[in-house]
C-alpha positions, 0 to 999 in steps of 0.5 A: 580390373580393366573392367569388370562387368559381371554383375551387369552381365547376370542382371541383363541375362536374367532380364532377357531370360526372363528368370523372376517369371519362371514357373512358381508354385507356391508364388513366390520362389521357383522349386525344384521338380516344376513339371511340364503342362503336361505332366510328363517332364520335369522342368528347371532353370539354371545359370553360371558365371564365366570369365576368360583372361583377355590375353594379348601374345607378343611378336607377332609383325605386320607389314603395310604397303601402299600400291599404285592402285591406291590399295592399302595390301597388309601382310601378316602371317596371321590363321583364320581358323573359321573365326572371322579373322579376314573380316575383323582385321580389315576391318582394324586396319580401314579403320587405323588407316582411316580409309575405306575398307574396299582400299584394304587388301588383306594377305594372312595364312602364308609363311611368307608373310611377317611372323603372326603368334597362334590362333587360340587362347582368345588372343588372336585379333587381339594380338594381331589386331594391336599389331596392325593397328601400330603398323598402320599408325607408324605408316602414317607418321612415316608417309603421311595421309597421301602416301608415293606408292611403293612405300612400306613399313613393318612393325611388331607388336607394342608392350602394353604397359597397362598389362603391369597396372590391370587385370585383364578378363572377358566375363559372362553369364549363362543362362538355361532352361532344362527339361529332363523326362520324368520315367526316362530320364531323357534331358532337352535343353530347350533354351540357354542364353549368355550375356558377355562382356568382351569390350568393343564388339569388332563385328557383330556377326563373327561375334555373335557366332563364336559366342553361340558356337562356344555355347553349343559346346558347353551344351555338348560339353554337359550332356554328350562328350566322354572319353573312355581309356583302355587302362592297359595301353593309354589308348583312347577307345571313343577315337571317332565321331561314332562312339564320342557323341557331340551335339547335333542339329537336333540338341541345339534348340534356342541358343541366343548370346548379346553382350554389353555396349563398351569398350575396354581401352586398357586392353588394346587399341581396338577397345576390344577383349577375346570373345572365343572361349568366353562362350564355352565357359560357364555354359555346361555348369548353367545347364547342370544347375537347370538339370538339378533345379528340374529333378533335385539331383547334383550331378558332379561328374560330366556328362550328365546322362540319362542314368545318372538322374534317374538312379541317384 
């Protein structure tokens, strides 16, 4: 492993969860069924690990130019898709050019520019980000730290020969507290919280939301989200937001993630590991396994409704 940090992830969770202070009754080991001061709903906690491949697409090119405004323009073909893309690579690119980032002028999201391989998979400031991150040095040794303006250089993204020599994973743990009514069935998710290991944290706050984003849809991955087939014609028939219920404002109560302090310097250049998917996976199995700490039934076929805990 490049690195492999999910025991450190479920130690660090279960401490900020507070998991060996949940509700006891006997003293020493929580049991199923613990129900609420006030009687009416039955409590439970539950965790899940998560890992997601650490990928780093090839052919992706950037192209750096310096201008006669001092200003470092770098171009490449790259998506932000609401992810913190413009952010986090300026950020790559102040920090392998050694400049200050204001001296950074960032241009993605147009044909134009050089080739950039697809937003998804986890992989892209990874692979875009290792690509700027050799054009920067390439331009570097080619022009020196006191670049003529008008000078360029273009580059592709390097093979990483530790690909051959590691495997490459982000990991997680998952942690939840649900509460199901004991006559209704109703099911809250009052809190869930995930401790990631990602590599090196690019920016905090991009971060910390895709991860609490990714969270919010295992949650709606657990209690919400189901498709339903006409089996005469294949269509979908849960085709609009009116009859394929997501998570809303009102079932996203306490979501929290952190992750761990390191950088994984096998994956690429930035010391850093995908951070998109990582937050989905796990997250809907830690709130079924809090569903059947609290009422005692598995539920194996998602999502988990009101009828499937109360007439198993």
């Amino acid at each position: 492993w490049s690195g492999r940090n999910l025991i450190d992830c479920m130690y660090a969770g279960a401490e900020r969860f507070g998991w060996k202070d949940r509700s006891r009754r006997d003293g020493r080991r929580p049991v199923r069924g613990g129900l609420s001061p006030d009687g009416n709903w039955m409590v439970g906690t539950g965790m899940a690990a998560a890992t997601y491949p650490a990928m780093t697409n090839p052919g992706s090119k950037a192209r750096i130019v310096f201008g006669a405004d001092r200003i470092y323009t770098v171009q490449i073909g790259a998506a932000d898709i609401g992810t913190g893309t413009w952010t986090a690579l300026t950020q790559i690119a102040a920090d392998a050019l050694e400049c200050h980032i204001e001296e950074v002028r960032l241009q993605i999201g147009d044909t134009t520019f050089p080739f950039a391989t697809v937003a998804g998979g986890s992989a892209g400031i990874s692979s875009w980000g290792s690509t700027i991150v050799a054009a920067a040095r390439q331009f570097r040794a080619e022009h020196s730290a006191t670049p003529l303006a008008g000078v360029e250089t273009t580059t592709e993204t390097p093979e990483n020969p530790e690909e051959d020599v590691y495997s490459m994973h982000s990991f997680g743990a998952h942690f939840a507290e649900a509460r199901v009514h004991r006559e209704t069935g109703e099911i809250r998710i009052p809190r869930m919280l995930g401790a990631f290991s990602i590599g090196r944290a690019i920016n905090a706050k991009t971060l910390r939301s895709q991860l609490i984003g990714g969270m919010t849809m295992g949650l709606s991955m657990a209690l919400h989200e189901e498709s339903f087939r006409d089996n005469r014609f294949g269509h979908v028939m849960t085709h609009d937001l009116a009859s394929y219920h997501i998570s809303t404002n009102a079932d996203v109560q306490d979501i929290e993630a952190f992750w761990l302090d390191e950088t994984d310097a096998h994956v690429n250049p930035m010391g850093s590991r995908g951070a998109g998917e990582i937050g989905i996976v796990g997250a809907a199995a830690a709130v079924v396994n809090a569903i059947y700490d609290a009422t005692g039934v598995r539920v194996r076929d998602l999502p988990v409704t009101a009828d499937k805990v109360l007439f198993r």
